[in-house]
One Martini backbone bead per residue (centre of mass of N, CA, C, O) as a GRO file, in nm:
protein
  277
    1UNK     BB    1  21.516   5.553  -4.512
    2UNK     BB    2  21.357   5.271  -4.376
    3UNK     BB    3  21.096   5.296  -4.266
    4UNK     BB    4  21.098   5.331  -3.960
    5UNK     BB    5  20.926   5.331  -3.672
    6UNK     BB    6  20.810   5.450  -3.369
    7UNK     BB    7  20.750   5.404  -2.960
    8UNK     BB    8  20.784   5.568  -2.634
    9UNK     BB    9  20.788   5.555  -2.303
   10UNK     BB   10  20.776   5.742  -1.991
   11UNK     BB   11  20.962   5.568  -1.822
   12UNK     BB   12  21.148   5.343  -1.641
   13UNK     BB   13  21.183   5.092  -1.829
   14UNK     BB   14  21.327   5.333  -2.055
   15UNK     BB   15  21.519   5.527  -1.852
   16UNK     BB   16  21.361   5.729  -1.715
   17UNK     BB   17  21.412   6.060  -1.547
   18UNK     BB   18  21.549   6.249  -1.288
   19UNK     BB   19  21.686   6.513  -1.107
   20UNK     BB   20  21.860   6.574  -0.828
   21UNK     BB   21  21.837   6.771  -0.599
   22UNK     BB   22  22.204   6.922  -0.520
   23UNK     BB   23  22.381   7.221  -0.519
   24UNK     BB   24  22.635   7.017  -0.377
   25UNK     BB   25  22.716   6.915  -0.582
   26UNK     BB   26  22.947   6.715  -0.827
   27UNK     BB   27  22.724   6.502  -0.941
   28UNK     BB   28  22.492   6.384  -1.080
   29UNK     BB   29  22.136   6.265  -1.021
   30UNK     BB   30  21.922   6.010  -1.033
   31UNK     BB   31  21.562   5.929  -1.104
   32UNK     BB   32  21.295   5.703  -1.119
   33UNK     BB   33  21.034   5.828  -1.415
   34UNK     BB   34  20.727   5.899  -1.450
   35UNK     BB   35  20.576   6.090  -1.734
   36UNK     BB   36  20.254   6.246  -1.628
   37UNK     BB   37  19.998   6.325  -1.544
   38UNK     BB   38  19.932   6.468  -1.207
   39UNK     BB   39  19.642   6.554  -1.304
   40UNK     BB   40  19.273   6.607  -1.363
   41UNK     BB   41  19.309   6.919  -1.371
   42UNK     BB   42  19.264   7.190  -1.618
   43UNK     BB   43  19.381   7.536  -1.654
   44UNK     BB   44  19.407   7.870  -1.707
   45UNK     BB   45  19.473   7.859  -1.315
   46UNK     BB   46  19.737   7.627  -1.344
   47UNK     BB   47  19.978   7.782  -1.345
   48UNK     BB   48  20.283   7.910  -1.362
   49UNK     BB   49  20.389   8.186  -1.160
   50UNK     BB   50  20.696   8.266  -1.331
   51UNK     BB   51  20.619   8.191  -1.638
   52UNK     BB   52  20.566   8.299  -1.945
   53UNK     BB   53  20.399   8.056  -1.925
   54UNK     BB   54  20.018   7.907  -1.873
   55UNK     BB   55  20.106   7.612  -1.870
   56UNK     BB   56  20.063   7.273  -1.744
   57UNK     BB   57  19.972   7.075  -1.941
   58UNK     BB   58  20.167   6.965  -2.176
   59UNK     BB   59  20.360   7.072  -2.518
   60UNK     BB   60  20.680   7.099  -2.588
   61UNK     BB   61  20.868   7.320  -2.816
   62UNK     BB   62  21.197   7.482  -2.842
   63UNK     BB   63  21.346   7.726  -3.071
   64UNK     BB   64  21.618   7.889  -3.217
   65UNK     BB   65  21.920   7.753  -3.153
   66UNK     BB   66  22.015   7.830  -3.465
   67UNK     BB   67  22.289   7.904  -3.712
   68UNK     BB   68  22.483   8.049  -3.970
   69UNK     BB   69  22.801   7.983  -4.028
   70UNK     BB   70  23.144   8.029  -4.177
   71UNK     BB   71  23.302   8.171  -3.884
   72UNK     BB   72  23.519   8.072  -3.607
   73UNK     BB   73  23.659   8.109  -3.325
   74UNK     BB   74  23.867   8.058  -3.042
   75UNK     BB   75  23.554   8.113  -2.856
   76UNK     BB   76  23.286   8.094  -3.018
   77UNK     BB   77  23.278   8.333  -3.233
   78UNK     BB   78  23.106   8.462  -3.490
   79UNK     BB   79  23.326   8.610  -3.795
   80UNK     BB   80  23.093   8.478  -4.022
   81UNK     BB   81  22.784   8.517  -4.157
   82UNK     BB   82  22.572   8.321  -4.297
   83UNK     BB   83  22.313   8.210  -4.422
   84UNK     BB   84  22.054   8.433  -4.393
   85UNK     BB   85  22.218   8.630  -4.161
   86UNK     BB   86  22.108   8.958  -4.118
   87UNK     BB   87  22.194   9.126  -3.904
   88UNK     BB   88  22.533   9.228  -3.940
   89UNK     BB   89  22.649   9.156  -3.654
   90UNK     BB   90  22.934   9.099  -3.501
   91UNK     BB   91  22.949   8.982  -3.220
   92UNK     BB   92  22.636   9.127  -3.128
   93UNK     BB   93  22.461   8.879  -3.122
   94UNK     BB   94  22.336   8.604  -2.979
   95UNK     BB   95  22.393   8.435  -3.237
   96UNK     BB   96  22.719   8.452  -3.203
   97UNK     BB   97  22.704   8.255  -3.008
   98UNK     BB   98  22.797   7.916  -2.965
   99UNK     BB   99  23.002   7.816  -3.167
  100UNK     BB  100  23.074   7.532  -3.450
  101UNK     BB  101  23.267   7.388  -3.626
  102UNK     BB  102  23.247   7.144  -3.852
  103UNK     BB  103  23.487   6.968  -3.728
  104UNK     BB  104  23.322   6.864  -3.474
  105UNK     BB  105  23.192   6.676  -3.707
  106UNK     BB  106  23.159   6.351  -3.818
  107UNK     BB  107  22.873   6.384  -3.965
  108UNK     BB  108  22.804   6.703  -4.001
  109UNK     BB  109  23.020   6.987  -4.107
  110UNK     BB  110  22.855   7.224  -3.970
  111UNK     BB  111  22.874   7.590  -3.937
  112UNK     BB  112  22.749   7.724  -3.615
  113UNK     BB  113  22.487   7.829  -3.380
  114UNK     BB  114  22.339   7.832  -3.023
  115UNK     BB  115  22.207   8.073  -2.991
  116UNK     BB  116  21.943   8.314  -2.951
  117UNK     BB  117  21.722   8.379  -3.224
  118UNK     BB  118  21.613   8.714  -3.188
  119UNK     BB  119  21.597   8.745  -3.537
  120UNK     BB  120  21.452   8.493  -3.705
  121UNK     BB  121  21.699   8.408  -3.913
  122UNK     BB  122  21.664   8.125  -3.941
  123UNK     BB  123  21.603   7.803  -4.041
  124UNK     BB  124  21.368   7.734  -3.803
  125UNK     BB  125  21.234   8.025  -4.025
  126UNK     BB  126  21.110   7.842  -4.258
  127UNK     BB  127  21.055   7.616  -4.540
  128UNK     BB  128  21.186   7.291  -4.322
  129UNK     BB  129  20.942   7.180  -4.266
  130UNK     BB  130  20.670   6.969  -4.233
  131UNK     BB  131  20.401   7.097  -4.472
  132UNK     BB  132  20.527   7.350  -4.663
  133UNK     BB  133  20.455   7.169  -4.875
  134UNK     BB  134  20.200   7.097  -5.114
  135UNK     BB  135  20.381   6.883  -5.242
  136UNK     BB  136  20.441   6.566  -5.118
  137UNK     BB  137  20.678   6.476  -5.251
  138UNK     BB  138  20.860   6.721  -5.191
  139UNK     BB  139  20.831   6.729  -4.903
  140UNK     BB  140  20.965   6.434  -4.862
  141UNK     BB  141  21.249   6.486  -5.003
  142UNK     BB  142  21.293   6.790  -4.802
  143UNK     BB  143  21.195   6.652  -4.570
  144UNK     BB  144  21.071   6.548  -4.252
  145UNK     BB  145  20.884   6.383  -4.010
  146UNK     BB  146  20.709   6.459  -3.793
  147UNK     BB  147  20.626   6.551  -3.485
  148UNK     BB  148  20.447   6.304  -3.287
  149UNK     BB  149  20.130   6.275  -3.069
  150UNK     BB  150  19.923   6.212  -2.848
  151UNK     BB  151  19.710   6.270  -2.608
  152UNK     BB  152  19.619   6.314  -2.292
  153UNK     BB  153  19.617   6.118  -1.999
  154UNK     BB  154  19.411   6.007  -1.742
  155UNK     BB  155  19.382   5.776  -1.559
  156UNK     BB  156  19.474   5.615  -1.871
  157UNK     BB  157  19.150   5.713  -2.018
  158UNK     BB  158  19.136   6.004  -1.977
  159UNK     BB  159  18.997   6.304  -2.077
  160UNK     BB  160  19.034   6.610  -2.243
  161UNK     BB  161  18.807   6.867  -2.307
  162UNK     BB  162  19.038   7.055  -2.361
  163UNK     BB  163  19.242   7.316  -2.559
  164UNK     BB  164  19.564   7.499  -2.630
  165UNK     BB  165  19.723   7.742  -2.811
  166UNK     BB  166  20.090   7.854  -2.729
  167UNK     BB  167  20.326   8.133  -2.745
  168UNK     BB  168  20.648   8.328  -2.629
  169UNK     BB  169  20.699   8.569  -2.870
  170UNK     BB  170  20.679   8.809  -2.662
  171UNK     BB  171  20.958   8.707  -2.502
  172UNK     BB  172  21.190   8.743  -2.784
  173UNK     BB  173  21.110   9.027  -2.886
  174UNK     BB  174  21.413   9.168  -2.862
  175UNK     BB  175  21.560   9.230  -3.207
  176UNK     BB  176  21.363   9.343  -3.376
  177UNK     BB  177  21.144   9.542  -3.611
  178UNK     BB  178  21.012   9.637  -3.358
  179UNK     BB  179  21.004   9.579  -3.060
  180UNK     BB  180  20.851   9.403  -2.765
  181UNK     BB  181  20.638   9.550  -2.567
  182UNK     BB  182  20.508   9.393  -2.292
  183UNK     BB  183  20.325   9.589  -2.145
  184UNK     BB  184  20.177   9.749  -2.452
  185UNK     BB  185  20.268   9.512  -2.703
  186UNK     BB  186  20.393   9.687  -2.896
  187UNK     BB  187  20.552   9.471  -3.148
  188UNK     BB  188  20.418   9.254  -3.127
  189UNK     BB  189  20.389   8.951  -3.286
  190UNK     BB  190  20.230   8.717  -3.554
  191UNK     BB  191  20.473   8.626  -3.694
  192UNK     BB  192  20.782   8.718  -3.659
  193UNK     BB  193  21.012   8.949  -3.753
  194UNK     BB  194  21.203   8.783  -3.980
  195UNK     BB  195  20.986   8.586  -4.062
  196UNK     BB  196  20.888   8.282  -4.316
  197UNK     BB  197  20.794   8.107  -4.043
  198UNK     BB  198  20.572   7.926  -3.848
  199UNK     BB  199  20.490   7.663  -3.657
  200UNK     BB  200  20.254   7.402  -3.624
  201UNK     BB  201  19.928   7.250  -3.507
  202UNK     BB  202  19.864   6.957  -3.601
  203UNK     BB  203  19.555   6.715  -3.718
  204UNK     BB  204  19.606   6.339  -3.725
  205UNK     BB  205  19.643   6.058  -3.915
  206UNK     BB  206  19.692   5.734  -4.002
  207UNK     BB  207  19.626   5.605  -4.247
  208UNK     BB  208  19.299   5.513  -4.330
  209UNK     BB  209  19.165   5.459  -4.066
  210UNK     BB  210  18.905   5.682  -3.913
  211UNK     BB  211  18.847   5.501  -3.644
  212UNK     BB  212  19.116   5.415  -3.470
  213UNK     BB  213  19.171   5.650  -3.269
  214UNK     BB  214  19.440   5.792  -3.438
  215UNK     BB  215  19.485   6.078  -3.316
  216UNK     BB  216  19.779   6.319  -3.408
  217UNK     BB  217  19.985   6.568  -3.312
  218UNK     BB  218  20.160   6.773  -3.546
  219UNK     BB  219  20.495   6.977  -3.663
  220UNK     BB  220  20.433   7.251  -3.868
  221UNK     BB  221  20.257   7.215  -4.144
  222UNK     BB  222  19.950   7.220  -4.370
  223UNK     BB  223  20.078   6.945  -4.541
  224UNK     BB  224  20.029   6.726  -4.407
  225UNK     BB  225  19.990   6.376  -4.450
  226UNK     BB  226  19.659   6.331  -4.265
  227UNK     BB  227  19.523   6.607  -4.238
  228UNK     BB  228  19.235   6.733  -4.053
  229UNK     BB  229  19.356   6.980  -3.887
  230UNK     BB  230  19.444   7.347  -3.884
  231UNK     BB  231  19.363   7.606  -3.749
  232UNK     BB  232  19.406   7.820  -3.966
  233UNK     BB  233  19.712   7.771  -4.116
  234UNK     BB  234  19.834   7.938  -3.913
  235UNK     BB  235  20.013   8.140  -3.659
  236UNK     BB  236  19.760   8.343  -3.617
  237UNK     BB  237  19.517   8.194  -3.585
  238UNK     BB  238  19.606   7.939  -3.358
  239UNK     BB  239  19.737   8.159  -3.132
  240UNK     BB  240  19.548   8.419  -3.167
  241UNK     BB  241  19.641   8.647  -2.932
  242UNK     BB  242  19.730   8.836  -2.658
  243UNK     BB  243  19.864   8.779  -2.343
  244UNK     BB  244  19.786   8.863  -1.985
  245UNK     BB  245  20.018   8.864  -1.720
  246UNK     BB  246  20.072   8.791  -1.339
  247UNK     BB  247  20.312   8.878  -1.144
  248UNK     BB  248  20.458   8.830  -0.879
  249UNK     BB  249  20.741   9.032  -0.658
  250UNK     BB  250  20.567   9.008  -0.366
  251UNK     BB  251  20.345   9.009  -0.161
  252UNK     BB  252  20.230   9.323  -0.247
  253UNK     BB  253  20.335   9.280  -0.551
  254UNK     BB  254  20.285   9.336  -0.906
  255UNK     BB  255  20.354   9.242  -1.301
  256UNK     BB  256  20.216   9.286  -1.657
  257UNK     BB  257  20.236   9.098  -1.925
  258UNK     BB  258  20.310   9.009  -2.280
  259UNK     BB  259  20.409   8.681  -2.362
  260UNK     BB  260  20.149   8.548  -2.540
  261UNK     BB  261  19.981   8.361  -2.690
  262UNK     BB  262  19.649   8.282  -2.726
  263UNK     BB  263  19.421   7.974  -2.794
  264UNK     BB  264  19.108   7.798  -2.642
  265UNK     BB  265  18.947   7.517  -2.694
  266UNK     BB  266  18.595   7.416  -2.640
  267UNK     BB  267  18.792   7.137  -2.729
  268UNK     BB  268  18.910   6.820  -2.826
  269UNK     BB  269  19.021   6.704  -3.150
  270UNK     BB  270  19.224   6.461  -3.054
  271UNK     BB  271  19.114   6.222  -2.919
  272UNK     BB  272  19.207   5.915  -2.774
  273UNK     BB  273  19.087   5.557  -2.826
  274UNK     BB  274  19.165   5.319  -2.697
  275UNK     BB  275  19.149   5.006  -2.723
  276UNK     BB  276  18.783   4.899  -2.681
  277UNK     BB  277  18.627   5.216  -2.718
   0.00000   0.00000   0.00000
């Protein structure tokens, strides 16, 4: 509401860090890291090869573990419903665990879970994004504004060729109806099954100049204000196909599976221009 905005960079100065691996430590360790791609170069084939996700350097959120209840026990499990809630199975649900009374909170007194959303009506997968709606003042008077970030950059000030938009809702559409087979793809869906919204991720600019080379990539929906690029307006356009990845299970055997959707663009469209290039 004060109309102020920042950014901060991953570094030690700033006190990031790692966590020190120490599986019989009694308390947490970290060391100052700053946080950076560590290669130059990436692809298809750089995958990390035991997770859902094909992606290598890339930028991730989360979503998914909120939903609203009504009434919480002392276990914290869900004994009433809240608005949205559609499963109506108390308690059989894993998004009816990890909830806490609106009293637990000073600021904001909303009583909710936090458990894994895994039949998408939760508030975010709703149209409550910026973006999600068409007319700029409404949206931005019921809206927040969007996570914006540069791409990256190796040694500095080298750009990356190619971009690609992947999501691994086939890897917990296990709640929907029908579920999502992951071996042979079937009730795989995109966007999942129970949602009103799926976020995308677009590209645009701030201020008025063209040329400034700060052209920002935003999550959200498709009517964010100085959005240049949309990549066909939807999580179907935008997320692809359907992606089938194998994972080694021994030394001498693999099992594959449908965890992604993914589409990756011939190029770069958001290429960030640092001053002086």
């Amino acid at each position: 509401t004060t109309g102020e905005s920042g950014s901060m960079t991953a570094s030690p100065k700033n006190r990031f860090a790692q966590i020190v691996y120490d599986p019989a430590a009694t308390t947490c360790q970290s060391r100052p890291y700053a946080f950076h791609p560590m290669y130059s170069t990436s692809g298809e084939h750089t995958r990390v090869p035991w997770a859902a996700h094909s992606y290598n350097i890339a930028f991730s959120d989360e979503i998914g573990h909120f939903e609203y209840c009504d009434q919480v026990d002392a276990t914290g499990v869900c004994i009433k419903d809240g608005v949205g809630d559609t499963d109506k199975t108390l308690a059989g649900d894993e998004d009816d665990f990890g909830c806490f009374p609106g009293t637990a909170s000073t600021l904001y007194p909303i009583t909710g879970c936090l458990g894994g959303d895994n039949d998408f009506d939760g508030p975010e997968y709703g149209l409550n994004w910026p973006g999600t709606l068409k007319k700029p003042v409404k949206d931005r008077r019921l809206h927040g504004t969007p996570i914006r970030f540069t791409t990256p950059l190796f040694n500095g000030f080298r750009q990356f060729e190619r971009v690609a938009f992947e999501t691994d809702l086939p890897r917990i559409e296990f709640d929907t109806k029908p579920p999502c087979n992951r071996t042979t793809g079937v009730g795989c869906v995109n966007p999942p099954a129970g949602s009103t919204f799926y976020p995308i991720f677009t590209a645009g600019r701030l201020g008025d100049d063209e040329d400034d080379g700060l052209c920002y990539w935003q999550l959200g929906g498709a009517h964010i204000p100085g959005t240049t690029h949309t990549f066909g307006g939807t999580s179907t356009a935008e997320y692809g196909p359907l992606l089938k990845l194998t994972y080694a299970v021994t030394a001498t055997t693999t099992v594959s599976r449908f965890n992604d959707f993914r589409n990756i663009l011939p190029h770069n469209p958001c290429r960030f221009l640092p001053e002086g290039d």
